[in-house]
C-alpha positions as CSV (number, residue, x, y, z in Angstrom):
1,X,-41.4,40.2,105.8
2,X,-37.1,38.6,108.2
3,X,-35.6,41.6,108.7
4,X,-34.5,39.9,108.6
5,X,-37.6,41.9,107.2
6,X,-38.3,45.7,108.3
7,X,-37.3,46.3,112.1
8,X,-36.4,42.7,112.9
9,X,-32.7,43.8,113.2
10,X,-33.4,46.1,115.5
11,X,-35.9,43.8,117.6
12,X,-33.8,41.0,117.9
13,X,-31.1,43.4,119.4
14,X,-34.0,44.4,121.8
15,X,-35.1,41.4,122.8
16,X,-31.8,39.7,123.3
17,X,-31.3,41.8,126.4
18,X,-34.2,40.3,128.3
19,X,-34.2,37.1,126.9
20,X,-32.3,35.7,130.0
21,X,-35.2,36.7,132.0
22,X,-37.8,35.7,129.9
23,X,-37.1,32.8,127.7
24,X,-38.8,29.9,129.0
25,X,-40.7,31.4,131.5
26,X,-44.3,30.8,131.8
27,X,-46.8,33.6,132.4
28,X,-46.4,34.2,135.8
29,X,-45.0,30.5,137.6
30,X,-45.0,27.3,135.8
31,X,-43.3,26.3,132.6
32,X,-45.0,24.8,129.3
33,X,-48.3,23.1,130.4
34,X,-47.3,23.7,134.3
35,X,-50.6,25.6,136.7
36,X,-53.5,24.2,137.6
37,X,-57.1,24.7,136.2
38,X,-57.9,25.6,132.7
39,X,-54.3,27.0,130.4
40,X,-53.2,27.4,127.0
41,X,-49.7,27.2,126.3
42,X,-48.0,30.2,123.7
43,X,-44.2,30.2,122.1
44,X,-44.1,33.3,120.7
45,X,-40.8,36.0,119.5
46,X,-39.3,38.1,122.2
47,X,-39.7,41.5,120.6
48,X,-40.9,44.9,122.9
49,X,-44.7,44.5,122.3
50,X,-44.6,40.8,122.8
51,X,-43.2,41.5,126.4
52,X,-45.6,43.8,127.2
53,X,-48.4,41.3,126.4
54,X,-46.6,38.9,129.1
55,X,-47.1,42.2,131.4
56,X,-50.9,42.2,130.7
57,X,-51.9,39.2,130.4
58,X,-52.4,38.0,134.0
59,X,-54.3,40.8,135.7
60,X,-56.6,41.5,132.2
61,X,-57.1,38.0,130.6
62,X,-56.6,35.5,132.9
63,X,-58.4,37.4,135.6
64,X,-61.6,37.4,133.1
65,X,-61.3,34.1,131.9
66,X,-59.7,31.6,134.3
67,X,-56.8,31.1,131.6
68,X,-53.7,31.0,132.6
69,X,-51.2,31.6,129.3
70,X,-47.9,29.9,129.6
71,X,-45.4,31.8,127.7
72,X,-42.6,30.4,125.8
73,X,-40.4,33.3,124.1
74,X,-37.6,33.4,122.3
75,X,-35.1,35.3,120.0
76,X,-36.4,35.7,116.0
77,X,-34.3,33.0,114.4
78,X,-35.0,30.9,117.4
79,X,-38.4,30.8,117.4
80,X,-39.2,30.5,113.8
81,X,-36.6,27.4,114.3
82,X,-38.5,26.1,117.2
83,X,-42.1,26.8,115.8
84,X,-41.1,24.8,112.6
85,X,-40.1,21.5,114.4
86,X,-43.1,22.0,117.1
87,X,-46.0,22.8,114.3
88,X,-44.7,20.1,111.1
89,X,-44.5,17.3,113.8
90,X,-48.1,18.0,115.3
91,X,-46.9,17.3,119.1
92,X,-49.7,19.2,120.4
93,X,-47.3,20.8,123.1
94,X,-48.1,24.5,122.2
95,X,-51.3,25.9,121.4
96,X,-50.6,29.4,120.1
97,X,-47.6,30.7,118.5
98,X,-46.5,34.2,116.8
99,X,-46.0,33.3,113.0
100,X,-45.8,36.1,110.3
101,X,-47.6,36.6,107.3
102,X,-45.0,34.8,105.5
103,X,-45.5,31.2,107.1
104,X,-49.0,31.2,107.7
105,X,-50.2,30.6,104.2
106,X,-47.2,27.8,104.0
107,X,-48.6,26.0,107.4
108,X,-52.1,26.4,106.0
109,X,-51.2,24.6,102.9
110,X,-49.6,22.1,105.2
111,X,-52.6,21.5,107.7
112,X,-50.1,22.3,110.8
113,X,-52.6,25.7,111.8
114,X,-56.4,25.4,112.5
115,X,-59.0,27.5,110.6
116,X,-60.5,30.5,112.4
117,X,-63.8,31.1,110.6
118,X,-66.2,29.3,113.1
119,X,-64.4,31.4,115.9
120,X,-64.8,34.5,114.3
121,X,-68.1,34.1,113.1
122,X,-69.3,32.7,116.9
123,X,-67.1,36.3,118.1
124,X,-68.9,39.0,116.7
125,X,-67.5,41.8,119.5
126,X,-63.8,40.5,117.4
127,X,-64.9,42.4,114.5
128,X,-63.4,41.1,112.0
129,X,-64.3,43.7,108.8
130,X,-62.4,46.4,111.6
131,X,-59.3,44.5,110.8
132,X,-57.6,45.9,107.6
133,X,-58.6,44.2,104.6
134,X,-54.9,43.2,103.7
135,X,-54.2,41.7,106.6
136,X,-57.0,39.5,106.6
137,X,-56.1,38.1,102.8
138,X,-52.5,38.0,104.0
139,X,-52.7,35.6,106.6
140,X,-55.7,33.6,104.3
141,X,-54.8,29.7,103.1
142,X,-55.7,29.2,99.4
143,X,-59.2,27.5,100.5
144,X,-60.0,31.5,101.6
145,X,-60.6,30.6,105.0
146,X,-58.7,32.2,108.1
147,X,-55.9,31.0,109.6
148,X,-54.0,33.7,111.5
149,X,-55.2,37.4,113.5
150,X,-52.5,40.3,112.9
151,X,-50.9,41.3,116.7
152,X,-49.2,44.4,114.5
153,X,-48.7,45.2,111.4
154,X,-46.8,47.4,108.7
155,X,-46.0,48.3,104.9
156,X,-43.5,50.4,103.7
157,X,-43.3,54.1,103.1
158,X,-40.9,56.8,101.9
159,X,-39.8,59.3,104.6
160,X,-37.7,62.2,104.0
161,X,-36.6,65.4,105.8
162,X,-39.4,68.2,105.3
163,X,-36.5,70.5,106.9
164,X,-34.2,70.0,104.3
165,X,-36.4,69.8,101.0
166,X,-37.5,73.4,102.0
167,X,-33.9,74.3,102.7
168,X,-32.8,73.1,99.0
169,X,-36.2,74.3,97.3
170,X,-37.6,71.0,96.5
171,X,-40.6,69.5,97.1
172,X,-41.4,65.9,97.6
173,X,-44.5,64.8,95.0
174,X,-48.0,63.4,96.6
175,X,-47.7,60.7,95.0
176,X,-44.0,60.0,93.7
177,X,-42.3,57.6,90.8
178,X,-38.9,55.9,91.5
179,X,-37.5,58.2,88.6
180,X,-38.5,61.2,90.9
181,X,-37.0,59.4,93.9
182,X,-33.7,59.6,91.8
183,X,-33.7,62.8,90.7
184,X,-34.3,63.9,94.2
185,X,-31.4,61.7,95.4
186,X,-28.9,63.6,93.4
187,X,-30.1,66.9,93.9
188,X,-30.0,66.7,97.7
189,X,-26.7,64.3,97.8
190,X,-23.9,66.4,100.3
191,X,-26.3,69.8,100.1
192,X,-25.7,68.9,103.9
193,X,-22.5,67.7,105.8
194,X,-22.1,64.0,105.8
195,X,-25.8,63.9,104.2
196,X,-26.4,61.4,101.8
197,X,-29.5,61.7,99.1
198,X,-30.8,58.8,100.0
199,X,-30.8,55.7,102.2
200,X,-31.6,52.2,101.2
201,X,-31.1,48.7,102.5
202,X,-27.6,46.8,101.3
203,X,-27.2,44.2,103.2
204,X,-27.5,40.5,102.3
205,X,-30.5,38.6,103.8
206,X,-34.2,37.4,101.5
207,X,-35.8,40.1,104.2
208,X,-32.7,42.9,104.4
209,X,-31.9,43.7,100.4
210,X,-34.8,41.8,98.6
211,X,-37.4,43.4,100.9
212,X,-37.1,47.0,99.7
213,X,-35.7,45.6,96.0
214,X,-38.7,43.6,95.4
215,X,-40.9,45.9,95.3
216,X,-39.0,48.1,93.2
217,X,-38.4,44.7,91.5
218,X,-42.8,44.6,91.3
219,X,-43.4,48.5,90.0
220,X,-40.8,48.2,87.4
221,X,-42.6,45.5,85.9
222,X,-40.4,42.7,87.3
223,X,-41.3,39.2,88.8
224,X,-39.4,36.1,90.7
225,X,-41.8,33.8,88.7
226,X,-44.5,33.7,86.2
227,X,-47.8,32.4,87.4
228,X,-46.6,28.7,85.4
229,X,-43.5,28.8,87.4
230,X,-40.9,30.4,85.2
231,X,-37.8,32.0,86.9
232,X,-37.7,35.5,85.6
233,X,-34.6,36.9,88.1
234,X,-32.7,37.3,84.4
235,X,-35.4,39.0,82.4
236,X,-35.4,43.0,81.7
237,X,-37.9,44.4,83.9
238,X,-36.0,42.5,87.1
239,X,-32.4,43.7,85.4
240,X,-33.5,47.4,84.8
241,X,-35.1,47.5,88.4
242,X,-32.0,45.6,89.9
243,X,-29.8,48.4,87.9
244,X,-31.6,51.1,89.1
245,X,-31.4,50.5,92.6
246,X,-27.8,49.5,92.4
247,X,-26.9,52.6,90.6
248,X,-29.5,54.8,93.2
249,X,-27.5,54.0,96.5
250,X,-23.9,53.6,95.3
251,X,-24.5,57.0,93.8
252,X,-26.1,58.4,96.1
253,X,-26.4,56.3,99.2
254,X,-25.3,55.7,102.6
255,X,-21.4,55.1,103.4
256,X,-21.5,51.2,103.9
257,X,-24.5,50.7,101.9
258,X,-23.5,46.5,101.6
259,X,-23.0,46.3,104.8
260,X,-26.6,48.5,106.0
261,X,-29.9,47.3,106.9
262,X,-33.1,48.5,109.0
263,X,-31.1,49.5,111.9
264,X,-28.2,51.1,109.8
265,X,-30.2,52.8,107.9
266,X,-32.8,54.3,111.2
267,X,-29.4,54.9,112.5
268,X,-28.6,57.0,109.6
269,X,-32.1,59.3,109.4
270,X,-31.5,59.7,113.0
271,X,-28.5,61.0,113.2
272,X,-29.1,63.4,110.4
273,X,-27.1,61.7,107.7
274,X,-29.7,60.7,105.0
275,X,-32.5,63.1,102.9
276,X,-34.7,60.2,102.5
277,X,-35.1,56.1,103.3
278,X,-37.5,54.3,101.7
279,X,-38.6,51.1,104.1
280,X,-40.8,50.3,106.7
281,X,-43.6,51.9,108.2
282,X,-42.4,50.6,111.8
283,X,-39.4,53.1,111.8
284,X,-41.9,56.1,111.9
285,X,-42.5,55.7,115.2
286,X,-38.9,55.6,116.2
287,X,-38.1,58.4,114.3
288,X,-41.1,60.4,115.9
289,X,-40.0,59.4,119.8
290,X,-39.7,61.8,122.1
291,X,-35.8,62.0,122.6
292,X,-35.6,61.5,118.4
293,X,-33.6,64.7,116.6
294,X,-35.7,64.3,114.0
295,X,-39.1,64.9,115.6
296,X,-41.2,66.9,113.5
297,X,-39.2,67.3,110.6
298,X,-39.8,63.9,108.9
299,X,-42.7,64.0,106.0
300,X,-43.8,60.2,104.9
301,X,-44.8,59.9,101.0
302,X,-46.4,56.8,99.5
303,X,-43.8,53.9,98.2
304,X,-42.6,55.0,95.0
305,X,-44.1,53.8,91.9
306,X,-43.2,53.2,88.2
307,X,-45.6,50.8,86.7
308,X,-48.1,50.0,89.5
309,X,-50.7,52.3,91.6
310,X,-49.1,51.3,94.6
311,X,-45.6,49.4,95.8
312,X,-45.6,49.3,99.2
313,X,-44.6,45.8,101.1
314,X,-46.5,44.2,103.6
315,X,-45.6,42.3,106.8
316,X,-47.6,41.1,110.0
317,X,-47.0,38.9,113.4
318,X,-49.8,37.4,114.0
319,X,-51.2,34.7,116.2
320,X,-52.1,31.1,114.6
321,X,-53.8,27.9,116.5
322,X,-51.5,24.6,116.4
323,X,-54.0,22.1,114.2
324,X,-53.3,19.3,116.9
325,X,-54.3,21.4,119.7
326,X,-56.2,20.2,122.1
327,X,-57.7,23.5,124.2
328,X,-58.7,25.2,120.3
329,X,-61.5,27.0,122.4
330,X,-59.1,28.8,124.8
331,X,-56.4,29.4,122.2
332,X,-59.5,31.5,120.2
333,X,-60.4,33.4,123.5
334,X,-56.6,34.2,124.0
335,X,-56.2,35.6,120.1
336,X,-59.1,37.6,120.2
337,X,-57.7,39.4,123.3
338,X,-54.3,39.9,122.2
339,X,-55.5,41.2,119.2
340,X,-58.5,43.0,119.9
341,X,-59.2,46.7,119.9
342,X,-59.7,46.5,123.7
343,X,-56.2,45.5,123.7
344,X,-55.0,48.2,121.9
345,X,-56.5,50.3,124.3
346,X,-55.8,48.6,127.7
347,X,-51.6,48.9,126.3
348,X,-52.2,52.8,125.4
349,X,-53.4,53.4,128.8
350,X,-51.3,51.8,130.9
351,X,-48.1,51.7,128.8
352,X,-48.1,54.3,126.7
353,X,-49.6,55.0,123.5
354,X,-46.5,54.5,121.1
355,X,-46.5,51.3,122.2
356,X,-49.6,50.4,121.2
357,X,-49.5,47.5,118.6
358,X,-50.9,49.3,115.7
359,X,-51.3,48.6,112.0
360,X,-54.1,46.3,111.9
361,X,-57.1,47.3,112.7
362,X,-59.4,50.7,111.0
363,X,-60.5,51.8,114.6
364,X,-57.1,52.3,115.8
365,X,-56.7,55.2,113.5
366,X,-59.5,56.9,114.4
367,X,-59.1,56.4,118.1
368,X,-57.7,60.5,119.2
369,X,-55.8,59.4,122.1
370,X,-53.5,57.2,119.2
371,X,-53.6,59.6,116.9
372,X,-52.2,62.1,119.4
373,X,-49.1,60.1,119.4
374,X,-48.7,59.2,115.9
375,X,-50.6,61.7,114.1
376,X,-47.1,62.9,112.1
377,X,-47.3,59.3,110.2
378,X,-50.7,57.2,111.1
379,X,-52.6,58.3,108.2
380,X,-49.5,57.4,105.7
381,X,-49.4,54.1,107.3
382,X,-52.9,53.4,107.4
383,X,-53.3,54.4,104.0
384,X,-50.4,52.2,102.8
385,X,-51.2,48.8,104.6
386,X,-54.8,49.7,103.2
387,X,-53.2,50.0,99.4
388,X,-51.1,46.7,99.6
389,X,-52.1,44.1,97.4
390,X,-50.5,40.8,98.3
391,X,-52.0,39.0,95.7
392,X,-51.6,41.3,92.7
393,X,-48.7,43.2,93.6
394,X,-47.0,43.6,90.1
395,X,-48.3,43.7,86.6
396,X,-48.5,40.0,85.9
397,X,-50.2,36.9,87.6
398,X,-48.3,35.7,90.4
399,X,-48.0,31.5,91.4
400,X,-47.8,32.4,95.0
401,X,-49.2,34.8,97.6
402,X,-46.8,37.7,98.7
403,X,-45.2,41.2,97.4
404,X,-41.7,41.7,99.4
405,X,-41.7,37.6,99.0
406,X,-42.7,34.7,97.2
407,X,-44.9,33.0,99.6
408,X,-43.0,29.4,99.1
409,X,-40.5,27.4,101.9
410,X,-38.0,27.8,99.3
411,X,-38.1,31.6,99.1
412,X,-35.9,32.3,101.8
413,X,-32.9,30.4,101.1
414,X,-33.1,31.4,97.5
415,X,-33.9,35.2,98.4
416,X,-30.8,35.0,100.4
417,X,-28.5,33.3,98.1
418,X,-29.5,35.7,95.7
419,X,-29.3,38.7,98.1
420,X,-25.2,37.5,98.8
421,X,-24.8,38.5,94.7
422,X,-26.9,41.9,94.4
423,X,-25.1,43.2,97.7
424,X,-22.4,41.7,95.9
425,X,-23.1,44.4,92.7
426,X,-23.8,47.3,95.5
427,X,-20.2,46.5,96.7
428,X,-18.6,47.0,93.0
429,X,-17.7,43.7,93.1
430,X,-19.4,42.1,90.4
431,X,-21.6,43.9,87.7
432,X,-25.7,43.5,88.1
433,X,-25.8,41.0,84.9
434,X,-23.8,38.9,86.7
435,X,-25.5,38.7,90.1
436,X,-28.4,38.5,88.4
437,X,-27.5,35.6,85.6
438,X,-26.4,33.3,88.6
439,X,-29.1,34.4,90.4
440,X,-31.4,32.8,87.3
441,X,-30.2,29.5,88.0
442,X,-30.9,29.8,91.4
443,X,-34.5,30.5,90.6
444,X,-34.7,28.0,87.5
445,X,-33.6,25.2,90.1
446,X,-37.0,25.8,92.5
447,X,-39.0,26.5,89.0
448,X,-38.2,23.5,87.7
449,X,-39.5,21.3,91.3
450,X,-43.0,23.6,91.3
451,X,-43.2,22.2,87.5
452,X,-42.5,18.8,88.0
453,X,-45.4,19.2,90.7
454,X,-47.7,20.6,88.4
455,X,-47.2,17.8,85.9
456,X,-48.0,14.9,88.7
């Protein structure tokens, strides 16, 4: 959504420490298009579950299938780079390739990825109606047709120290508003040593600051841009929730709020030094781990609300099928592997449960052996990816797809710029009117070209 979005920090960091071994490498001998026989060729991000599909791929897909899956993978920034120049020039030279929710629309508007109805309708062991109904619209073009299959998935979630709500005599609502949110901040701020109330993300980026903040941005009545293309960063509901999450974490925030994203901000629940930390659903898991302080003492509440039933963000890698392709056939039978149930299962049992990659499909929570694992946040998850509404996430029609982002090619430039000012206001350093006001003409600038499109 990045992370850059959610745990992308933290998975780039992974991955950079095997990307020596992997990057470039085929799946098991040969590089792009190298083997003999029948093979599809994948560039895909280097991120944990991503290398434990190289791991699996030869002795339970290729095995079944006479595929062999050439693997191209790369760091985050890297790969979206690379993915770009390979998809809008239509060589042909990958088949497959990991793309989130945000691009997928975009290259589907574009014509760079091939529609997946006639495969899924030709699959029925895929299953489509087990894959989570959110998912599905998220990684829909605007014809309503199918253009990408979730690997994993998440939303976001508020998650909070059951320990130390009891310790205080507060209780965290079933269901609870931003305004709770606050006043809980300030009553648990310092209760504990070095404990702030509350942690959220600071740090500049259109998927650090603005992933969080836009959805507060959505439930507080706020918008980027009307559904006729009007830039609305300026208008009240975006200044009152832009002003209430500045004045939230530099009252009572983390210690280098600016400066803190995903990782700072795990980093921070971890180690004990935040009540709460609204963000994604992804960090559960870490927080849950086996060798995690925390263990058993973290609760998980819906996102907070103001104005909407529901706020939380959604966010997805997922597998798409280049357009110029020419083994389409082989590409399908790969993504319905990779993100199958079977797969699910075939990573719990021989890597481990927490690894498997969840948040996409209904049967994975009501598998017991998963919910074994994960039982302290599944149904929170489940129940938030389930409530995410990409198309109608505020209070007002929308132009483009999307809640933590504006679903257009221009977003993430202008999401950063616009992040630079905000983290800017979190920092003291300028007042929220002002990030905001130059932030307006940032917006008005992309407004104006969607217009002028319009009017052609």
């Amino acid at each position: 959504m990045a992370p850059r979005h959610t745990s992308r920090v933290r998975l780039i960091a992974i991955g950079l420490a095997t990307t020596l071994t992997i990057t470039g490498c085929a799946g098991w001998g040969g590089g792009v298009g190298g083997g003999d026989g029948r093979s599809i060729n994948v560039l895909m991000v280097n991120n944990p579950q991503m290398v434990d599909l190289q791991r699996l791929t030869e002795a339970n897909f290729t095995a079944r299938t006479g595929i062999r899956v050439n693997y191209t993978v790369l760091p985050e920034n890297d790969v979206r780079d690379k993915i770009s120049q390979e998809f809008s020039s239509q060589a042909g030279q990958y088949d497959v390739a990991s793309l989130s929710n945000f691009e997928i629309p975009i290259y589907a508007r574009s014509e760079w990825v091939a529609p997946l109805d006639d495969y899924i309708a030709a699959d029925p062991r895929f299953n489509q109606d087990d894959v989570l109904r959110p998912m599905t619209e998220s990684l829909s073009g605007d014809d309503g047709k199918v253009y990408g299959q979730p690997f994993y998935g998440e939303s976001s979630f508020l998650m909070y120290r059951k320990d130390v709500f009891e310790a205080q005599g507060v209780q965290m609502p079933e269901k609870p508003t931003w305004q709770q949110v606050a006043d809980l901040a300030a009553r648990l701020d310092g209760k504990e040593p070095g404990m702030a109330g509350i942690c959220l993300r600071g740090q500049p980026g259109w998927g650090q600051v603005f992933a969080p903040l836009t959805t507060v941005v959505n439930t507080f009545g706020g918008t980027w841009f009307t559904e006729d293309w009007q830039a609305q960063v300026d208008a009240p509901e975006f200044r009152e929730a832009t002003q209430f999450y500045v004045d939230l974490v530099r009252d009572y925030g983390e210690a280098g709020a600016p400066q803190a994203g995903f990782t700072e901000c795990l980093n921070n629940m971890v180690q004990g030094n935040a009540a709460m930390w609204y963000d994604a659903t992804s960090a559960a898991g870490s927080l849950e781990a086996a060798d995690s302080p925390v263990k058993g003492k973290m609760g998980y509440a819906p996102a907070p609300v103001v104005k909407t039933p529901s706020s939380g963000w959604l966010y997805a890698w997922a597998w798409a099928i280049q357009r110029a392709s020419e083994r389409k056939d082989d590409a399908w039978q790969f993504i319905s592997w990779a993100s199958s149930r079977e797969y699910e299962e075939l990573v719990g049992a021989q890597v481990g449960w927490s690894r498997v990659p969840a948040g996409k499909r209904a049967s994975t929570y009501e598998n017991p052996q998963y919910l074994q694992e994960a039982g302290a946040f599944a149904a929170p998850t489940k129940a938030a990816i389930e409530s995410a509404d990409p198309r109608n996430p505020g209070v007002q029609p929308r132009p483009a797809i999307g809640i933590q982002f504006v679903d257009i090619p221009e977003f993430t430039d202008l999401g950063t710029q616009v992040s630079q000012h905000v983290s800017s206001a979190i920092a003291g350093q300028m007042s929220v009117d002002e990030a905001l006001e130059r932030g307006q003409e940032l917006a008005d600038d992309v407004a104006e070209r969607y217009r002028a499109r319009q009017g052609e």
